[in-house]
DRENZAKE-570133 format. One line per 3 residues: number of its first residue (from 1); their letters; for each residue y, x negated, z negated of C-alpha. Coordinates in nm, 2 decimals. Each point is the difference from the previous one (the first is absolute). Layout:
BEGIN
NUM) a) Y:X:Z ~ ...
//
This chain:
BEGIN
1) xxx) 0.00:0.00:0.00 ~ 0.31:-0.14:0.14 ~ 0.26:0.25:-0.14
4) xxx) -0.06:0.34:-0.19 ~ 0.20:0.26:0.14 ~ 0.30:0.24:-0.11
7) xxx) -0.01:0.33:0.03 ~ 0.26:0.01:0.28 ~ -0.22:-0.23:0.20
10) xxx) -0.28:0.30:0.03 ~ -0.06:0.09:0.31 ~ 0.04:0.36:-0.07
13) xxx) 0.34:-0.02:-0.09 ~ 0.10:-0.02:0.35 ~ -0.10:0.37:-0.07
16) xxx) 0.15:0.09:-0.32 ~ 0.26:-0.26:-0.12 ~ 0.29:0.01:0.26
19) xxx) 0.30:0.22:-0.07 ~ 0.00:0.18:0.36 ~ -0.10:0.32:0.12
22) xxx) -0.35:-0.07:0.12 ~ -0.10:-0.10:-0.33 ~ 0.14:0.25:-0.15
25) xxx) -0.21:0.20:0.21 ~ -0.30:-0.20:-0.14 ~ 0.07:0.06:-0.34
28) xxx) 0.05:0.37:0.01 ~ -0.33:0.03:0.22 ~ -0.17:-0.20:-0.32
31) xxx) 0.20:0.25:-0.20 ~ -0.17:0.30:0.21 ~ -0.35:-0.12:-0.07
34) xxx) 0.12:0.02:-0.42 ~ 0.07:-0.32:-0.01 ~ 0.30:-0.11:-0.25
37) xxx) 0.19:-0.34:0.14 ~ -0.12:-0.19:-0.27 ~ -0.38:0.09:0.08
40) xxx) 0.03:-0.26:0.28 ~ 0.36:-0.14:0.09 ~ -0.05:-0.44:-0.10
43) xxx) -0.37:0.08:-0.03 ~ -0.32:-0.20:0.26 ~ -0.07:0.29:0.20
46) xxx) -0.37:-0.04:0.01 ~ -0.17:0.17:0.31 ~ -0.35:0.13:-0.08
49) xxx) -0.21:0.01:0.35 ~ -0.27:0.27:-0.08 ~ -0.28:0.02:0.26
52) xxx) -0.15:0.30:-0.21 ~ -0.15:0.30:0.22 ~ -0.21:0.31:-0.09
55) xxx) -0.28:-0.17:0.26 ~ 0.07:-0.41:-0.15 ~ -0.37:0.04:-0.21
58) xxx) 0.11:-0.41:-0.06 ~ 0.39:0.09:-0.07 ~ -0.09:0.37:-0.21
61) xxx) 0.08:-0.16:-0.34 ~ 0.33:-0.09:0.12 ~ 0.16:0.29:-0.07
64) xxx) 0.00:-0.03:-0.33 ~ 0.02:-0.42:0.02 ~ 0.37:0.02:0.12
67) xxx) 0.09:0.15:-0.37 ~ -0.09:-0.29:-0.12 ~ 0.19:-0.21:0.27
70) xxx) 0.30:0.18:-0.10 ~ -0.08:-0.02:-0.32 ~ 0.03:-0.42:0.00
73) xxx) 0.31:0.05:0.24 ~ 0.19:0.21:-0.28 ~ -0.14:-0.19:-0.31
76) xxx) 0.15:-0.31:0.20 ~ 0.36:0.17:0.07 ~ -0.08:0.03:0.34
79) xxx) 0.01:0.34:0.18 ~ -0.31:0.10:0.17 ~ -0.01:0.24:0.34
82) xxx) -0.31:0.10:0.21 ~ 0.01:-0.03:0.30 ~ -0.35:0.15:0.18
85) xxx) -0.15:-0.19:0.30 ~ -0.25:-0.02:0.25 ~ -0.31:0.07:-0.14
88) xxx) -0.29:-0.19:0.20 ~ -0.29:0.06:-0.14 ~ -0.31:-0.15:0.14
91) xxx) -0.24:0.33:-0.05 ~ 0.18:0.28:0.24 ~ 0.23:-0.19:0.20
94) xxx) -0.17:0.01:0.38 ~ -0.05:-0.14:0.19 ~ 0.12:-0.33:-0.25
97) xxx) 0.24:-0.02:-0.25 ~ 0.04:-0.39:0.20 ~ 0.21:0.20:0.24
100) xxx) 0.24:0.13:-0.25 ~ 0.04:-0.37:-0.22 ~ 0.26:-0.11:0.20
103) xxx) 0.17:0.36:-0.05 ~ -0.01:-0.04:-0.36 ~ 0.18:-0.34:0.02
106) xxx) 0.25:0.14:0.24 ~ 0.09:0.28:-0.24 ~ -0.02:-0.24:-0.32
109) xxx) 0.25:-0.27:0.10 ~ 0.26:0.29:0.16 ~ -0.05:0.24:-0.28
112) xxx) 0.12:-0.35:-0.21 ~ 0.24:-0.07:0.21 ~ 0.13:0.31:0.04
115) xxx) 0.04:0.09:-0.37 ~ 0.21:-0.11:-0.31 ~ -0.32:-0.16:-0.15
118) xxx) 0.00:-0.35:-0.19 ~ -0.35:-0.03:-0.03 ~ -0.28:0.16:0.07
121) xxx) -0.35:0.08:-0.13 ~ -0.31:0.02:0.27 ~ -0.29:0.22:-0.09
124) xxx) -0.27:-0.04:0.21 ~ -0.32:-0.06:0.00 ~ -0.22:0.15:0.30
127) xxx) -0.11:-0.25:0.24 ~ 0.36:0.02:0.20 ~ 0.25:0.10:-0.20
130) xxx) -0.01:-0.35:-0.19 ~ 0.08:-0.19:0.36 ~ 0.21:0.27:0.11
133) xxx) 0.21:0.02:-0.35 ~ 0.04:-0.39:-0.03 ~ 0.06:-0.04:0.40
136) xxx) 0.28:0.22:-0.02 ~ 0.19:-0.08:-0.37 ~ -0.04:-0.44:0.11
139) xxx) 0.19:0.13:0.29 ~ 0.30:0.21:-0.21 ~ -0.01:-0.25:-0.23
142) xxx) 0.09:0.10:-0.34 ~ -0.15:-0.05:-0.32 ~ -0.37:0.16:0.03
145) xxx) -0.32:0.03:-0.23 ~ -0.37:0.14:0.09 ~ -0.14:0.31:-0.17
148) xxx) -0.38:-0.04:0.12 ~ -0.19:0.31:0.01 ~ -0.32:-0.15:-0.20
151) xxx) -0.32:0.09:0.10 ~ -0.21:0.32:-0.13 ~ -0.26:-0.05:-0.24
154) xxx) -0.37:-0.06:0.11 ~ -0.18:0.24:0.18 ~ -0.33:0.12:-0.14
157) xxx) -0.34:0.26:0.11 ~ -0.32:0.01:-0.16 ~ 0.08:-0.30:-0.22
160) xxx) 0.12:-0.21:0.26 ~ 0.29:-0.16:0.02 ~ 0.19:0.04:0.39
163) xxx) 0.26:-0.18:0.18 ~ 0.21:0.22:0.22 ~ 0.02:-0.05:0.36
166) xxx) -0.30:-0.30:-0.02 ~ -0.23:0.23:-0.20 ~ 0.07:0.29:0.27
169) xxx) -0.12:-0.18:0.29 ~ -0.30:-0.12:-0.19 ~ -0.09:0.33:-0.07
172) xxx) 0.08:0.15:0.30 ~ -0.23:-0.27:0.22 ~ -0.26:0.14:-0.26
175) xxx) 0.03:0.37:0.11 ~ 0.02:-0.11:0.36 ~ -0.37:-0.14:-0.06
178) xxx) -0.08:0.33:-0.16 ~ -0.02:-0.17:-0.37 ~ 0.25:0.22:-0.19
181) xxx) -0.01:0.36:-0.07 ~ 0.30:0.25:0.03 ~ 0.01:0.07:-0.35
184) xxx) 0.00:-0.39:-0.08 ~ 0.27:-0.03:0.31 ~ 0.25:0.23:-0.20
187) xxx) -0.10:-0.18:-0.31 ~ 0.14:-0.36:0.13 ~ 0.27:0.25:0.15
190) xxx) 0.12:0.11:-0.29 ~ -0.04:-0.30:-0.18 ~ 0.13:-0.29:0.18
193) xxx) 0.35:0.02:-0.07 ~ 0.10:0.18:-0.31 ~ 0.37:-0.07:-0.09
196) xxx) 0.34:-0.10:0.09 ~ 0.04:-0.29:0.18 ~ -0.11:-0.24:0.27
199) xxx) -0.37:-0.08:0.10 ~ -0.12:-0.20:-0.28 ~ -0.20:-0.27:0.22
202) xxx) 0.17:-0.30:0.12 ~ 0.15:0.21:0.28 ~ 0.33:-0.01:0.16
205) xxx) 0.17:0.15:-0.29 ~ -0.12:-0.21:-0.21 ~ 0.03:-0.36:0.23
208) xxx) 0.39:0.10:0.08 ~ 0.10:0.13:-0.37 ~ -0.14:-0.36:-0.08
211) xxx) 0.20:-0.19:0.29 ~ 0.29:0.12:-0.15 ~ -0.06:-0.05:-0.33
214) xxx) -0.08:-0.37:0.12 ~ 0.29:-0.03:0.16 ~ 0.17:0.08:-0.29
217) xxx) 0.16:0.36:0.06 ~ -0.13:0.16:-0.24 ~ -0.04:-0.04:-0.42
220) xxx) -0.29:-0.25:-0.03 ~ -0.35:0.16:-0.01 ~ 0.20:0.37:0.11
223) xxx) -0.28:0.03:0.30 ~ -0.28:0.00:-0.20 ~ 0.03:0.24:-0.24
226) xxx) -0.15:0.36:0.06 ~ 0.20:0.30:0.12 ~ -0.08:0.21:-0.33
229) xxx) -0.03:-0.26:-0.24 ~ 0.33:0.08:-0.27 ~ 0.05:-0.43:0.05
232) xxx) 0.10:0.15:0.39 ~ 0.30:0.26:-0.13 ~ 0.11:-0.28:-0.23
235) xxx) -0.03:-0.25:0.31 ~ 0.21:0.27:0.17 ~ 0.31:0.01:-0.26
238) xxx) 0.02:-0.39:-0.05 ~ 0.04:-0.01:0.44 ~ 0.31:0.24:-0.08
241) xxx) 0.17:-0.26:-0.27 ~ -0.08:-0.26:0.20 ~ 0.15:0.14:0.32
244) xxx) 0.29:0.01:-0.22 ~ 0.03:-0.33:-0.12 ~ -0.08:-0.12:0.37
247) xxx) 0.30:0.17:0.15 ~ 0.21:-0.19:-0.30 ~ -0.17:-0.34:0.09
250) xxx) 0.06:0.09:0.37 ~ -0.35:-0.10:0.04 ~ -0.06:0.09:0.37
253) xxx) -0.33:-0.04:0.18 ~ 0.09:-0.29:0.25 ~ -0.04:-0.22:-0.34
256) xxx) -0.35:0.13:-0.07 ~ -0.20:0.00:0.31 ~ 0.04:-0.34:0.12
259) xxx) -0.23:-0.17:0.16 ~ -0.21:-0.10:-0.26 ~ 0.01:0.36:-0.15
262) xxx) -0.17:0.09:0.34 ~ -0.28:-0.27:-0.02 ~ -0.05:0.06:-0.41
265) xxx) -0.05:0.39:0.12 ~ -0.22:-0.10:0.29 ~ -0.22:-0.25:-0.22
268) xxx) -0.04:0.30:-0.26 ~ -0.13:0.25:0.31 ~ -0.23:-0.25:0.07
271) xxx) -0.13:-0.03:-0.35 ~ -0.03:0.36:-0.03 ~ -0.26:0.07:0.26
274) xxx) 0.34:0.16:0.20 ~ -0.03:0.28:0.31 ~ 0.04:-0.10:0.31
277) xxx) 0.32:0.20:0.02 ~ 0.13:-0.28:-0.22 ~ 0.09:-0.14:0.30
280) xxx) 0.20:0.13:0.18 ~ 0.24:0.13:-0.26 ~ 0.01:-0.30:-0.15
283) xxx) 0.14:-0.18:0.30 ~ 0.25:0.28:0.04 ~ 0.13:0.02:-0.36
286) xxx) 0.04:-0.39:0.04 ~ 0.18:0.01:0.38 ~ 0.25:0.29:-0.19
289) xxx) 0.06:-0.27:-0.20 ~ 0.07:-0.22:0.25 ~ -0.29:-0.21:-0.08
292) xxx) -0.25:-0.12:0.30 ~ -0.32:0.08:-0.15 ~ -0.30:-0.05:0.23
295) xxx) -0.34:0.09:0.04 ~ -0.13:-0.36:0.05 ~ 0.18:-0.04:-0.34
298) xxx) -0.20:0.29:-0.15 ~ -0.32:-0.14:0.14 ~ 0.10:-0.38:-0.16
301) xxx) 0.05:0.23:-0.34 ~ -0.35:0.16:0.06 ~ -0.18:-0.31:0.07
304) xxx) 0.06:-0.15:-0.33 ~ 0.08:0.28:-0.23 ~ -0.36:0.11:-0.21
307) xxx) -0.06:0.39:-0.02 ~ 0.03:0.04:-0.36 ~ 0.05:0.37:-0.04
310) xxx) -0.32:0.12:-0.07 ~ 0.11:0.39:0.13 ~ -0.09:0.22:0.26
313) xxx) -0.06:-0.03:0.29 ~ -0.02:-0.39:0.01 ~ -0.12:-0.03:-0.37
316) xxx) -0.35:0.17:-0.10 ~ 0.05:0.21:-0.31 ~ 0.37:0.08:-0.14
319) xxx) 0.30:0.20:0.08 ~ 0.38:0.00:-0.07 ~ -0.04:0.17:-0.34
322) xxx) -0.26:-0.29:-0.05 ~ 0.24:-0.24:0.11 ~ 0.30:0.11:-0.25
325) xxx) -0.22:-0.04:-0.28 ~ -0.12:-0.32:0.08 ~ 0.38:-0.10:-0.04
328) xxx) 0.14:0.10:0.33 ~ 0.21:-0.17:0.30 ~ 0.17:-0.24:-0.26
331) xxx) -0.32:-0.16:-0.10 ~ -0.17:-0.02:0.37 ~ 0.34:-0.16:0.05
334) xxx) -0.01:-0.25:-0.33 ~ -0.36:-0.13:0.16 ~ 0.16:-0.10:0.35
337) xxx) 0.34:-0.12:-0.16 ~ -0.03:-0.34:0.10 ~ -0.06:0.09:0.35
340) xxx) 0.34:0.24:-0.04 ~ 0.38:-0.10:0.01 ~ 0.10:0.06:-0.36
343) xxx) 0.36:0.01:0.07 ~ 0.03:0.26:0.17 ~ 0.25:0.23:-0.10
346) xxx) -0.08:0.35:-0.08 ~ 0.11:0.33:-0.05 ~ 0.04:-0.06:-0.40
349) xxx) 0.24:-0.26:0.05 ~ -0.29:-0.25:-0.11 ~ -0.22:-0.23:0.20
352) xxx) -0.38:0.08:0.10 ~ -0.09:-0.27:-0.21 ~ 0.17:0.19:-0.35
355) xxx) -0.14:0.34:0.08 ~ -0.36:-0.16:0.00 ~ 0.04:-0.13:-0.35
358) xxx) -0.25:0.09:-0.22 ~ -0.21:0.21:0.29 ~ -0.36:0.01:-0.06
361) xxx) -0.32:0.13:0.18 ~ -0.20:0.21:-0.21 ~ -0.33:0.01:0.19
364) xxx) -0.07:-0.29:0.19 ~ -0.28:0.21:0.23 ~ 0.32:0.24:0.13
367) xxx) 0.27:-0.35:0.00 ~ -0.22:-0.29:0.12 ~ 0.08:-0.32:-0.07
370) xxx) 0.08:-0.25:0.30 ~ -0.35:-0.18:-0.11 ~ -0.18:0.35:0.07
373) xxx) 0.13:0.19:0.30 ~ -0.14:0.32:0.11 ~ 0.06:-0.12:0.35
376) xxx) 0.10:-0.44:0.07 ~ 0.30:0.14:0.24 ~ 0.24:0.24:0.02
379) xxx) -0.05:0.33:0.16 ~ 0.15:0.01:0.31 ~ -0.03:-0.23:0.26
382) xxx) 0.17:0.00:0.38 ~ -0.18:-0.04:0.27 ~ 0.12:-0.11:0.38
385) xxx) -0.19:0.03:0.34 ~ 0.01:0.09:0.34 ~ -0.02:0.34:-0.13
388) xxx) 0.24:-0.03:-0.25 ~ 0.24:-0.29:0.10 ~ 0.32:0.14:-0.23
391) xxx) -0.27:0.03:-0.33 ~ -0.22:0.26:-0.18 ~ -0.07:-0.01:-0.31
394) xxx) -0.37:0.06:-0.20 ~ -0.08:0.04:-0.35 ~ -0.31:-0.25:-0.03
397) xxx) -0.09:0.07:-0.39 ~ -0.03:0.36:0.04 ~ -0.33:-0.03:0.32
400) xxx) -0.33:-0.11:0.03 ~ -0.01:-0.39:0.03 ~ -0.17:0.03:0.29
403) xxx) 0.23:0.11:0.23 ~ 0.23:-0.28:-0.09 ~ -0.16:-0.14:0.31
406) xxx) -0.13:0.27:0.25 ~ -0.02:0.00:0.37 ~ -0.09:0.34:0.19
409) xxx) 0.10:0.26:0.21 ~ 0.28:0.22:0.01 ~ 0.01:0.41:0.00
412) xxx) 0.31:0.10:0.09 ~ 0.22:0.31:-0.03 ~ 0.36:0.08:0.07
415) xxx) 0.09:0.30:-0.25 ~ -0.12:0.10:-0.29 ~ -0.17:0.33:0.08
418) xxx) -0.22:-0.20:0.24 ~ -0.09:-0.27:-0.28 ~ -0.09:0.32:-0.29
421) xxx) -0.20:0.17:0.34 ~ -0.20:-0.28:0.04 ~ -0.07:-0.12:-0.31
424) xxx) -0.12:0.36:-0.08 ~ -0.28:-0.02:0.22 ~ -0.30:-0.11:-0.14
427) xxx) -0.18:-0.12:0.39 ~ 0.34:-0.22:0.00 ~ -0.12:-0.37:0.17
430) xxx) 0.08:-0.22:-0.30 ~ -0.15:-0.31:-0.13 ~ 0.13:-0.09:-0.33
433) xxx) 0.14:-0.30:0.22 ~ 0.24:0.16:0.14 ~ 0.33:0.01:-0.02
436) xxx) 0.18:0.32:0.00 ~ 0.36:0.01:0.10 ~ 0.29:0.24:0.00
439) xxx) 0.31:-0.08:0.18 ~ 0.34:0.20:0.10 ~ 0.01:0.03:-0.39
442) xxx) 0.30:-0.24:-0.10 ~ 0.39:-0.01:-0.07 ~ 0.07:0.22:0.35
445) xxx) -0.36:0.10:0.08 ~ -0.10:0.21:-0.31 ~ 0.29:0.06:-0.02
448) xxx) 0.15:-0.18:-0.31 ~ -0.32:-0.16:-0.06 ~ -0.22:0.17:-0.21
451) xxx) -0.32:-0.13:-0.22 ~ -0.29:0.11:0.27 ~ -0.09:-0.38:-0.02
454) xxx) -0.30:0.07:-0.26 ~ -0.20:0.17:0.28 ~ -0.28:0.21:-0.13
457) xxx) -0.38:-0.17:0.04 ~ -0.22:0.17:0.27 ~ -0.21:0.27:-0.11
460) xxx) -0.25:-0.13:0.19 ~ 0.03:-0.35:-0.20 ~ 0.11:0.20:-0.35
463) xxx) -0.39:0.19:0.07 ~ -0.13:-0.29:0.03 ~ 0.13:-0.20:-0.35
466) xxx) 0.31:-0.18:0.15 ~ 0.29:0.05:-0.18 ~ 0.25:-0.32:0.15
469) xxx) 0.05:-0.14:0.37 ~ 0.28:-0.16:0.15 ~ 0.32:0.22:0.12
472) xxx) 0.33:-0.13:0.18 ~ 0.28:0.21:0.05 ~ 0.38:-0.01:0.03
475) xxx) 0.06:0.26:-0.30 ~ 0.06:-0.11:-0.36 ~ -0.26:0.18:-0.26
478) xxx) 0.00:0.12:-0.34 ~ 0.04:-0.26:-0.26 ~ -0.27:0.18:-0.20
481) xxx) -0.22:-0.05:0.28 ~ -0.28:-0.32:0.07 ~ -0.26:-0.12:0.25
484) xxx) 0.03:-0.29:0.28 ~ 0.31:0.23:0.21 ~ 0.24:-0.25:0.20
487) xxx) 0.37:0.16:-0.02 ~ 0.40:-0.01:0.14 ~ -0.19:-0.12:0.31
490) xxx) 0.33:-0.18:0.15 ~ 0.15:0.11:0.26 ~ -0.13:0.33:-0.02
493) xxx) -0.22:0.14:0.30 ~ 0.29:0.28:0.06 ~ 0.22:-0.23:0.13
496) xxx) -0.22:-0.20:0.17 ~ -0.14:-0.25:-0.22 ~ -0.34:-0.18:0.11
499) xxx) -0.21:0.30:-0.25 ~ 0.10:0.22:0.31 ~ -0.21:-0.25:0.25
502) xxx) -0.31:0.02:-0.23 ~ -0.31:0.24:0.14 ~ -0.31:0.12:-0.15
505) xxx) -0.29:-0.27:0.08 ~ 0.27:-0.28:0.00 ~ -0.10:-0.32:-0.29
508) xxx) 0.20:0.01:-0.29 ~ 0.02:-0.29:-0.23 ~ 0.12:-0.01:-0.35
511) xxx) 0.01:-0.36:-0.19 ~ 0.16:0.04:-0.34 ~ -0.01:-0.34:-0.13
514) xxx) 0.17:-0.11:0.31 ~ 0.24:0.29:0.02 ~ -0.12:0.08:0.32
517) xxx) -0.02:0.37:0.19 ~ -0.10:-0.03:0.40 ~ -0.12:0.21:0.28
520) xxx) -0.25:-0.22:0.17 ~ 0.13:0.14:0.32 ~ 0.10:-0.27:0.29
523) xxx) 0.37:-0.02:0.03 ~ -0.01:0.07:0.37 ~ -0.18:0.30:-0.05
526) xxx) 0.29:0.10:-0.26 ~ 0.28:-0.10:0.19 ~ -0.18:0.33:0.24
529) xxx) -0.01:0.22:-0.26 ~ 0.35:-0.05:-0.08 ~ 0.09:0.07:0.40
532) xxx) -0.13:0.32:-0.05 ~ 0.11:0.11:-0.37 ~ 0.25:0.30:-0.01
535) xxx) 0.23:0.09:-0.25 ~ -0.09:0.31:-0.24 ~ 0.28:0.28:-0.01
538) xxx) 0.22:-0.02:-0.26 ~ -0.07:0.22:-0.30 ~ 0.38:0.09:-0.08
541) xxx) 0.27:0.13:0.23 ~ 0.26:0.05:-0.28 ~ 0.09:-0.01:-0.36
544) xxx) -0.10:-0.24:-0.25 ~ -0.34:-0.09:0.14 ~ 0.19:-0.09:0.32
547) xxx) 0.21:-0.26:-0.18 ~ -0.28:-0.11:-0.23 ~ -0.21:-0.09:0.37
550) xxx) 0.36:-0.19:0.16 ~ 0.04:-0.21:-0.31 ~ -0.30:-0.04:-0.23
553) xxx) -0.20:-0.37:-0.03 ~ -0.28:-0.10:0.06 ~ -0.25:-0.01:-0.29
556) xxx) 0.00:-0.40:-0.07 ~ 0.39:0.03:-0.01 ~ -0.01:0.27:-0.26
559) xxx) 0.03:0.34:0.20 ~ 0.38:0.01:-0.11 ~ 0.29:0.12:0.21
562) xxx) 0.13:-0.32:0.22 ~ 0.33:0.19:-0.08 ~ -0.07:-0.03:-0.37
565) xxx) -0.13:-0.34:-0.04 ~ 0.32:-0.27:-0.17 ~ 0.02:-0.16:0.31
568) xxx) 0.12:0.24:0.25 ~ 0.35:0.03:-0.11 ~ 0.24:0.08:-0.32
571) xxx) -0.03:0.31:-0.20 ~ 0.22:0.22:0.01 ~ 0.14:-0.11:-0.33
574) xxx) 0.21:0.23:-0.27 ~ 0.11:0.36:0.18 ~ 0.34:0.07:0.01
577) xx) 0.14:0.24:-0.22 ~ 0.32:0.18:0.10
//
């Protein structure tokens, strides 16, 4: 903290303080809402950003959560106002909610911009409403702190203990083979996800409420903590004081995600046993930052960085709620500190280093230590090929060993309704060699690039006792998902990336240790198949999903806006007011 400010150095007094007619017009619009002058005139005017919606299952305790926000806020002479937003949830939103992160940034940095707030609070949680939240408020600028979600307690049916999301597609590859009965089928139903909050396996919720906790936006641990523990609407009120005290400090997010905030985060994801999805938002949250994260710097990350997470999908037996107990993010993060940049300056004015002081792991089978991994690398790993020559990326600890080196032939399909057809019929031709593909399915093709990438097993091979096989495909997949699937295929078969020159019969080639993806196709014979590829019709003609197809990224640059990303221009700054 270089300075601590005055109260006629708040941004909101732009608003409020000046003797003119406009803010008199401010102040007697506060007055209409019952507001007396001294309620808020040389107060922070802390912005709560409340992604709450009656059909958020991960969000549905937030209702009540933003009391306590405003709560903190008032405790800490701050003056606390909602402000609703975009509510992506992961669940209903079709055909992705990937199509509408970018919306959700969009809205947060204008609705900041736009607004006489001096800080803001994010609450978030699903899978994109963390990127899409932190995108948007590193772009505005002020003073900001994560609320995360927390995930939902353990699921549980006839004294077993689910996962959601990994524990449905287990299940439901077991009533495909004619294993599970109905009544047991509305059993796991009704059981696999049983309170507020995110999917408690190490899904995307859970990998991106841990980024930013890693990178330092939010109180240390915050992510970990379960969305109807009483430590969570204590959590809640403490974010509100601190916004506070942030706005005072002028303690803006350009001083906390650096570049070695974005490699501590990125070392954590990979000790967590992180989703796929990781990926891509990570590189975006660091580009808004104007930091030029890469995926060959992820895959350096992956290579040395031990799987110590010992959580589903990647881990064997534990979930979130597991996790919290067994101490939490802050001790995951006190085993890997010496691989971690300590100074790194957080949202609690403190370093990375202080916050882990006095961290301890609980339950060395949930929080390995370095000497006993659950898996010797890190979760993710990028992979580069004539198929893929821009990346994809593969999640090694959560497949069969075996197909970290597999050679066979390809099955492919262009939509999805062809793949699910196909894969229905039980006199399908399928070896468990092959290699099923799905293509048209990324940022433009899906559109918005949904998580199809975990494509169901054969019934055929399911009948027969198969229950993993290799899978490539240029869509992203549920963090909660597993098995030896190849994602973010880059650049995407929709726009005419080499997955489009692929056909069934044709040799594929996967070579993990090497980080190697090829069609073994001769290069002559795909310089023809180019000749003769035609572009797909575009899927928008106007409105949002029009822009979203001019201007989104490709998957290994993060799927952001090029508009959006640091380096295109200068923001738009403070709005006048006249």
């Amino acid at each position: 903290m270089t300075h601590r400010k005055t109260p006629d150095m708040l941004r909101s007094a732009r608003w409020f303080a000046p003797d003119d007619l406009r803010s008199f017009g401010h102040r007697s619009r506060m007055m209409q809402l019952g507001y007396a002058e001294e309620d808020f005139r040389e107060k922070p005017i802390i912005g709560i950003l409340n992604t709450w919606s009656e059909l958020n299952t991960c969000h549905s305790h937030f209702k009540e959560r933003v009391q306590d926000v405003k709560r903190g806020v008032s405790q800490a002479g701050g003056f606390p106002v909602e402000m609703p937003s975009l509510s992506v949830d992961e669940s209903f939103t079709k055909p992705t909610s990937m199509l509408y992160r970018n919306m959700l940034a969009m809205e947060t940095e204008e609705t900041i911009r736009s607004h006489p707030l001096d800080g803001v609070v994010l609450m978030g949680g699903c899978d994109k409403t963390t990127p899409g939240l932190v995108m948007g408020a590193l772009s505005a600028g002020v003073p900001m702190i994560y609320l995360p979600a927390g995930p939902m307690l353990r699921g549980n049916y006839a004294g077993k203990i689910l996962g959601s999301g990994s524990d449905a597609w287990k299940y439901w590859d077991e009533r495909r083979a004619g294993n599970i009965t109905d009544a047991e089928w509305l059993g796991v139903q009704g059981g696999i996800a049983r309170s507020a909050g995110t999917c408690m396996t190490m899904g995307t919720a859970s990998t991106m409420t841990a980024i930013a906790d890693a990178m330092g936006l939010t109180l240390p641990g915050a992510s970990s903590i379960p969305a109807v523990d009483a430590n969570h609407q204590r959590m809640s009120a403490a974010c509100g004081r601190r916004a506070v005290e942030m706005v005072w400090e002028d303690l803006t997010p350009d001083r906390i995600v650096t570049e070695a905030a974005c490699r501590n985060a990125a070392i954590v994801a990979m000790a967590t046993g992180c989703s796929t999805n990781a990926v891509v938002h990570l590189i975006a949250m660091a580009r808004r930052a104007g930091i030029n994260l890469t995926l060959d710097d992820l895959d350096l990350l992956g290579r040395v960085t031990p799987l110590i997470a010992n959580v589903r999908p990647s881990g064997k037996d534990y979930l979130m709620e597991d996790f919290f107990y067994a101490g939490g993010l802050r001790a995951l993060m006190k085993q890997l500190e010496d691989r971690l940049d300590l100074t790194a300056l957080t949202v609690t004015g403190k370093t990375m280093g202080e916050n882990l002081m006095g961290a301890e792991v609980y339950n060395d089978d949930v929080i390995r230590p370095l000497s006993n991994p659950v898996y010797h690398e890190g979760s993710l790993a990028v992979l580069r090929g004539n198929l893929c020559p821009n990346g994809a990326v593969m999640k090694p600890a959560a497949c069969d060993p075996k197909y970290h080196v597999h050679q066979g032939p390809a099955l492919v399909f262009d939509s999805y309704p062809e793949m699910k057809k196909a894969i229905d019929d039980e006199n399908l031709d399928v070896t468990p060699d092959h290699v099923l593909v799905l293509r048209n399915a990324g940022p433009l093709g899906g559109p918005g690039f949904p998580e199809w990438g975990m494509l169901p097993i054969p019934k055929a091979l399911i009948k027969q006792g198969h229950r993993d096989m290799l899978r490539i495909s240029d869509a992203r997949m549920s963090g909660t998902s597993y098995g030896a699937c190849i994602l973010h295929v880059s650049p995407e078969s929709y726009i005419g990336g080499p997955l489009a020159l692929l056909r069934t019969g044709d040799i594929v080639r996967l070579d993990l240790s090497n980080r190697r993806l090829d069609m073994l196709v001769d290069e002559a014979e795909l310089v023809s198949r180019r000749d003769a590829w035609k572009a797909p019709e575009p899927h928008f003609e106007r409105g949002y999903g029009w822009m979203f197809s001019r201007h989104v990224t490709q998957a290994d640059q993060g799927c952001d806006f090029d508009f959006l990303e640091t380096g295109f221009g200068q923001s738009a700054g403070e709005p006048d007011i006249y």
